[in-house]
C-alpha positions as CSV (number, residue, x, y, z in Angstrom):
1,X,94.1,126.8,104.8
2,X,97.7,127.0,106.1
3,X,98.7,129.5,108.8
4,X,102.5,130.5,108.2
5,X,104.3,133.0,110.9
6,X,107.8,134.6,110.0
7,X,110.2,135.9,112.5
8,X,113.8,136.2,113.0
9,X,114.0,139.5,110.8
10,X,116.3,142.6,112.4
11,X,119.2,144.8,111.4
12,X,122.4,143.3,110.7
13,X,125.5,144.5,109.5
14,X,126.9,143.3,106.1
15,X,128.8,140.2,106.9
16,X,126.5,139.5,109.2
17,X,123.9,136.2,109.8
18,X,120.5,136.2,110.2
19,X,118.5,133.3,110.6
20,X,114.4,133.1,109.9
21,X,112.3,131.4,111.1
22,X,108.6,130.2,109.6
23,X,105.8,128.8,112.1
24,X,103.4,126.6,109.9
25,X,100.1,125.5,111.3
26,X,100.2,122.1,110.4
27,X,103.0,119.6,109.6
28,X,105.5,121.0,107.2
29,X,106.2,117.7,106.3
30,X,102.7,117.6,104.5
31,X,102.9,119.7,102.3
32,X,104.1,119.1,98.8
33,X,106.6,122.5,99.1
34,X,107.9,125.6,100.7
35,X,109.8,128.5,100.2
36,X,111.3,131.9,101.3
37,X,110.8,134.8,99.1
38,X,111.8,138.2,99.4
39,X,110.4,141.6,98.1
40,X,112.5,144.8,98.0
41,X,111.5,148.1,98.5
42,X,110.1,149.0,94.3
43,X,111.1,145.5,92.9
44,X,109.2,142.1,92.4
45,X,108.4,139.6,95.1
46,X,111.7,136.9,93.8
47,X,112.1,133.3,95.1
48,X,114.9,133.1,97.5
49,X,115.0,129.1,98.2
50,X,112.7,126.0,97.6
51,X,112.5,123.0,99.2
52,X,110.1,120.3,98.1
53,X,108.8,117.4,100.7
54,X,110.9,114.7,99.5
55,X,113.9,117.3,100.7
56,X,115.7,118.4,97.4
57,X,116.5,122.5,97.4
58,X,116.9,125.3,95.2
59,X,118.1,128.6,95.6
60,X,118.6,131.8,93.6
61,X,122.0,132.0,91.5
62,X,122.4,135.8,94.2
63,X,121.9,133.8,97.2
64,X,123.0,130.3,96.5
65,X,125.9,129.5,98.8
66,X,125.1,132.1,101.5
67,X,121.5,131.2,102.2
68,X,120.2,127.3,103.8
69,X,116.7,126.6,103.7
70,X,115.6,123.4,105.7
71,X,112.9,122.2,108.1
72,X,113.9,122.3,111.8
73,X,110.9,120.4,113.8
74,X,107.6,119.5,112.4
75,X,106.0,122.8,112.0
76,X,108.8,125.1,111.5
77,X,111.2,126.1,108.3
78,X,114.4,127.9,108.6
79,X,116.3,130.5,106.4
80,X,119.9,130.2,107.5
81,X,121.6,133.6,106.1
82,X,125.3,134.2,106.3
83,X,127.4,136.5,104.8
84,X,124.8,139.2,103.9
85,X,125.2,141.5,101.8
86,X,123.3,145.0,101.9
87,X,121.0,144.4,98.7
88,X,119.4,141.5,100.7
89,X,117.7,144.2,102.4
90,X,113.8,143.0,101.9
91,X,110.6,141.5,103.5
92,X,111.3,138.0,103.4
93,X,107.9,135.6,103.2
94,X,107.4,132.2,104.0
95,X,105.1,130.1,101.8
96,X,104.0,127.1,101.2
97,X,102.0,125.1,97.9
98,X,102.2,123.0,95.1
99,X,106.4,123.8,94.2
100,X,108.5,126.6,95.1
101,X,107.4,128.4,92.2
102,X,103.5,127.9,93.0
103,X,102.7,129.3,96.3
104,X,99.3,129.3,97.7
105,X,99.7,130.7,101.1
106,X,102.0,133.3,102.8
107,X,103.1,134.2,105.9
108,X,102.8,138.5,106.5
109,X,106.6,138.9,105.9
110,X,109.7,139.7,108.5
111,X,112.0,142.7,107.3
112,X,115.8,142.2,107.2
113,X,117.7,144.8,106.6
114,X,121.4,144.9,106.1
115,X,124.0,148.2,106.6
116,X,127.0,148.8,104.5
């Protein structure tokens, strides 16, 4: 079983960056993908950004040139956010399984909240 940590989460004003951070119990570069996802208050868990062990990314079309997903050191992923917008207001969650889209494991979420 993977152990995944988020942190990094706070208030930020729109325009702002934030950038998250997910402690993995085991080498990140094991496992066959990660991602962030995000969960607003009355709406779906959504995939933010993927990134699969051989490196390639994807993002969501709301996020995609704002947001950087990539692994730091060998147990940690990163969720660079920049110019933030106030409906990216959420719980983000780090996971981790088979793809992006196939999660097995999650972290217990960091909120991020952005002001207008």
């Amino acid at each position: 079983q993977v152990r995944l940590v988020e942190s990094g989460g706070g208030l930020v004003q729109a325009g702002g960056s934030l950038r998250l951070s997910c402690v993995a119990s085991e080498s990140i570069f094991s496992l066959s993908a990660m991602a962030w996802y995000r969960q607003a208050p009355g709406k779906q868990r959504e995939l933010v950004a993927g990134i699969r062990s051989g490196g390639s990314t994807n993002y969501a079309d709301t996020v995609e040139g704002r947001f950087t997903i990539f692994r730091g050191n060998i147990n940690t992923l990163y969720l660079q956010m920049n110019s933030l917008k106030p409906e990216d207001t959420a719980v983000y969650y780090c996971g981790t399984g088979d793809s992006p889209a196939s999660i097995n494991y999650w972290g217990n979420g960091t909120l991020v909240t952005v002001s207008s």
